[in-house]
C-alpha positions as CSV (number, residue, x, y, z in Angstrom):
1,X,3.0,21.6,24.0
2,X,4.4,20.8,27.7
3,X,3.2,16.9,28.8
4,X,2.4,18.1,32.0
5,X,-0.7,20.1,30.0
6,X,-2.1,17.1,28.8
7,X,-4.8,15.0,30.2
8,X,-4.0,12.2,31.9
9,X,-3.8,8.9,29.7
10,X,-6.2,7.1,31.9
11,X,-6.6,3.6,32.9
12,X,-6.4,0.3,30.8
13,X,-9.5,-0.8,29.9
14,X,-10.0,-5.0,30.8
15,X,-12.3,-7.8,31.3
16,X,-16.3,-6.4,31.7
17,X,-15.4,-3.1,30.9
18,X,-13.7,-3.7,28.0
19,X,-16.3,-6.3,27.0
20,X,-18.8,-3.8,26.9
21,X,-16.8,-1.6,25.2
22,X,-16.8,-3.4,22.1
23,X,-20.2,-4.6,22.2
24,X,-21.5,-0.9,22.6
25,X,-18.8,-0.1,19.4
26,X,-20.4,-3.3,17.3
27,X,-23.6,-1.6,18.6
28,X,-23.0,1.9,16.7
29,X,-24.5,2.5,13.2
30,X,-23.5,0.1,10.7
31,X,-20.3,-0.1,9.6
32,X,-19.3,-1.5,6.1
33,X,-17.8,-5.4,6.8
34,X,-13.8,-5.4,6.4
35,X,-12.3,-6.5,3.1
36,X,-12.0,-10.3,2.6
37,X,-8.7,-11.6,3.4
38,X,-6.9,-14.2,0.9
39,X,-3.8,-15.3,2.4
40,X,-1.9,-17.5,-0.2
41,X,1.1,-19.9,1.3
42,X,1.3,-18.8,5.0
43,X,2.9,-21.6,6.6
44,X,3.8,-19.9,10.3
45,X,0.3,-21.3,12.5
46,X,0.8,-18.3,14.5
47,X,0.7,-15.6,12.1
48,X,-2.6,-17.5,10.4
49,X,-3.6,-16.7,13.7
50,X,-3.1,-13.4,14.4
51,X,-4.7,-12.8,10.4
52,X,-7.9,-14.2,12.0
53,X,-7.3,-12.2,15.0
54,X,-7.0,-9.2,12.9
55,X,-9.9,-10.0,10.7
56,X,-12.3,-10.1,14.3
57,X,-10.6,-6.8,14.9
58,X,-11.5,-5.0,11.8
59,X,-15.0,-6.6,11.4
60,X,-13.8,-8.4,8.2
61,X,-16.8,-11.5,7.4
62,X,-14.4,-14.0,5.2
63,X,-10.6,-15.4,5.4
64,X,-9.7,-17.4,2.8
65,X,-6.6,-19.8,3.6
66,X,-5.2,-20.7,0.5
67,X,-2.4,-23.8,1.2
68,X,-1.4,-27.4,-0.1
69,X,-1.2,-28.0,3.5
70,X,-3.6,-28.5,6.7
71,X,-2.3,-26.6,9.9
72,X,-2.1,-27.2,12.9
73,X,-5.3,-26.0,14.5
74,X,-3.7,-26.2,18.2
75,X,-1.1,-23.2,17.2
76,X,-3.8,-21.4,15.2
77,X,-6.0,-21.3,18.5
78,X,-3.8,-19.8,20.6
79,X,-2.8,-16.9,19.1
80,X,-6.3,-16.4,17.1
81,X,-7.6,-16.2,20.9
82,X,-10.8,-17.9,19.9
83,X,-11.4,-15.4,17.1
84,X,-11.4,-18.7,14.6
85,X,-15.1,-19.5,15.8
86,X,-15.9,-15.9,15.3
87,X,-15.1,-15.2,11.6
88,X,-15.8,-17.4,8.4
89,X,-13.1,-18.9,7.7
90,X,-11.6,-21.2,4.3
91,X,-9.3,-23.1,3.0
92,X,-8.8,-23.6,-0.4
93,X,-5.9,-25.4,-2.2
94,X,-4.0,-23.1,-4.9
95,X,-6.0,-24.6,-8.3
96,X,-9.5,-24.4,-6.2
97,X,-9.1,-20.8,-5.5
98,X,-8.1,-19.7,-9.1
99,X,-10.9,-21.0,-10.4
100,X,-12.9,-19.3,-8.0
101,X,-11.0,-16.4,-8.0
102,X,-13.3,-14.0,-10.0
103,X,-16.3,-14.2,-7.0
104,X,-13.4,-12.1,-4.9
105,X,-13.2,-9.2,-7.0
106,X,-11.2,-7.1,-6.9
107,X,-8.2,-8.5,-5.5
108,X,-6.1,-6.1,-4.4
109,X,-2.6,-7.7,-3.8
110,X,-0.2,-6.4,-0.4
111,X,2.6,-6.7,-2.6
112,X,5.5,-4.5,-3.8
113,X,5.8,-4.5,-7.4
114,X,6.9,-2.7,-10.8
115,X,3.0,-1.6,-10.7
116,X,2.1,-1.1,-7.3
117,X,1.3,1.8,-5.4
118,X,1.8,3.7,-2.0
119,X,-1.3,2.3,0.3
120,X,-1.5,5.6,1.5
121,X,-2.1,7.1,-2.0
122,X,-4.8,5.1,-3.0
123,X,-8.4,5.2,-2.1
124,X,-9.0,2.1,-1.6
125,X,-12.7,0.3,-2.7
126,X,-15.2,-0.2,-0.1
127,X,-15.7,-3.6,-1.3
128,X,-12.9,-5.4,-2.0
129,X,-10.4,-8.7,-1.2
130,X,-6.2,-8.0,0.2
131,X,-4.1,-10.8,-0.4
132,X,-0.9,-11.2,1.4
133,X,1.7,-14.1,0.7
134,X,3.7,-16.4,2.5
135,X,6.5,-15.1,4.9
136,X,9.5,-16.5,2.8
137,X,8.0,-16.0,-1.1
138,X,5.3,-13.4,-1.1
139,X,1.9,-13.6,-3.2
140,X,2.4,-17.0,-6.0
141,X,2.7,-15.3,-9.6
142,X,-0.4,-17.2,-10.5
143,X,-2.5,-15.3,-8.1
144,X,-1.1,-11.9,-8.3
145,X,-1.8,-11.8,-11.9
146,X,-5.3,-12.3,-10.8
147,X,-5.5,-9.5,-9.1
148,X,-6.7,-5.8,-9.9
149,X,-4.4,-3.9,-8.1
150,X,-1.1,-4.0,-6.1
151,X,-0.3,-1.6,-3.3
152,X,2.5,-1.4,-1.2
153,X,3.6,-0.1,2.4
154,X,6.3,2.6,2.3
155,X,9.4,0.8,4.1
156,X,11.9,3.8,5.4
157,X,14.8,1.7,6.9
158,X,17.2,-0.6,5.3
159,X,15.0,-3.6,5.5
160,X,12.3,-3.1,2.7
161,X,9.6,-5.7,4.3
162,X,7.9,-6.5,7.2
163,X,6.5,-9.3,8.8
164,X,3.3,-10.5,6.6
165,X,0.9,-9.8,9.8
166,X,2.5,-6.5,10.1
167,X,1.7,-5.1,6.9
168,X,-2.1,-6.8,6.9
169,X,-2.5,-5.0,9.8
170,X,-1.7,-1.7,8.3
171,X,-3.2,-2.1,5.2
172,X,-7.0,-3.1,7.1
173,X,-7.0,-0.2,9.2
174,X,-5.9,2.0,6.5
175,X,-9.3,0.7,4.4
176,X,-10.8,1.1,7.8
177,X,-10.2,4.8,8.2
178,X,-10.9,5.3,4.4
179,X,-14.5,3.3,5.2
180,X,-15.6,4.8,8.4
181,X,-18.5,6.5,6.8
């Protein structure tokens, strides 16, 4: 197909427009909630903000945090772009979440592993928790041998990983196009 047969791309949606945009998508029939997020060790405040972020933007309900530490809330703001006040939002410390950790079920781990499989193989279920680990050590052991299931994002280059945002963003809107309706 030439490119000049194709419709023009149009223009960029923003501000009202774009505002009622979403509200007339929230609007449509009902849509099943996004998976709960468990996000074990991150310790980078801007990528626990873009997992809220991407938790508003897939209509997930629940983000668990699950750190030692407190961050710092400043960081988190800005790149969350207020989407912290918009989703329920946790933090649990390591022990407090294992022995919670049944009430998430299943727990599908965003890991590659000896057992996981292709995301894109899988159907994933319509009611269900990802957990991602931290940027430098992936998912603790203690908590991915809590979890159902592992799945994994085909890597085609050299590097065989991808920033931990990155590959939570693909694996949402991968349950999201399975769950649809």
């Amino acid at each position: 197909m030439n490119i000049e047969t194709l419709s023009p791309a149009g223009e960029q949606l923003e501000g009202q427009e774009l505002y009622e945009r979403q509200k007339a998508l929230r609007a449509t029939p009902p849509f099943p909630p996004g998976p709960t997020i468990v996000a074990a060790g991150l310790q980078v405040p801007e990528n626990i903000g873009a997992v809220l972020r991407l938790a508003d933007a897939v209509g997930t309900q629940q983000v668990i945090f699950v750190n030692e530490a407190t961050p710092d809330l400043t960081r988190i703001q800005r790149t969350s772009r207020s989407t912290e006040t918009l989703v329920r939002w946790e933090r649990y410390t390591p022990a407090e979440f294992l022995e919670r950790a049944s009430s998430f079920q299943p727990l599908i781990a965003l890991e590659l592993t000896t057992a996981s499989a292709s995301i894109f193989e899988v159907k994933l279920p319509a009611a269900c928790a990802f957990v991602i680990g931290s940027e430098k050590h992936g998912i603790p052991a203690p908590l991915l041998h809590q979890c159902q299931q592992s799945v994994h994002i085909p890597m085609f280059g050299v590097n065989g990983s991808m920033n931990v945002t990155h590959a939570l963003a693909v694996a949402l809107f991968e349950w999201r196009r399975q769950h649809l309706g």
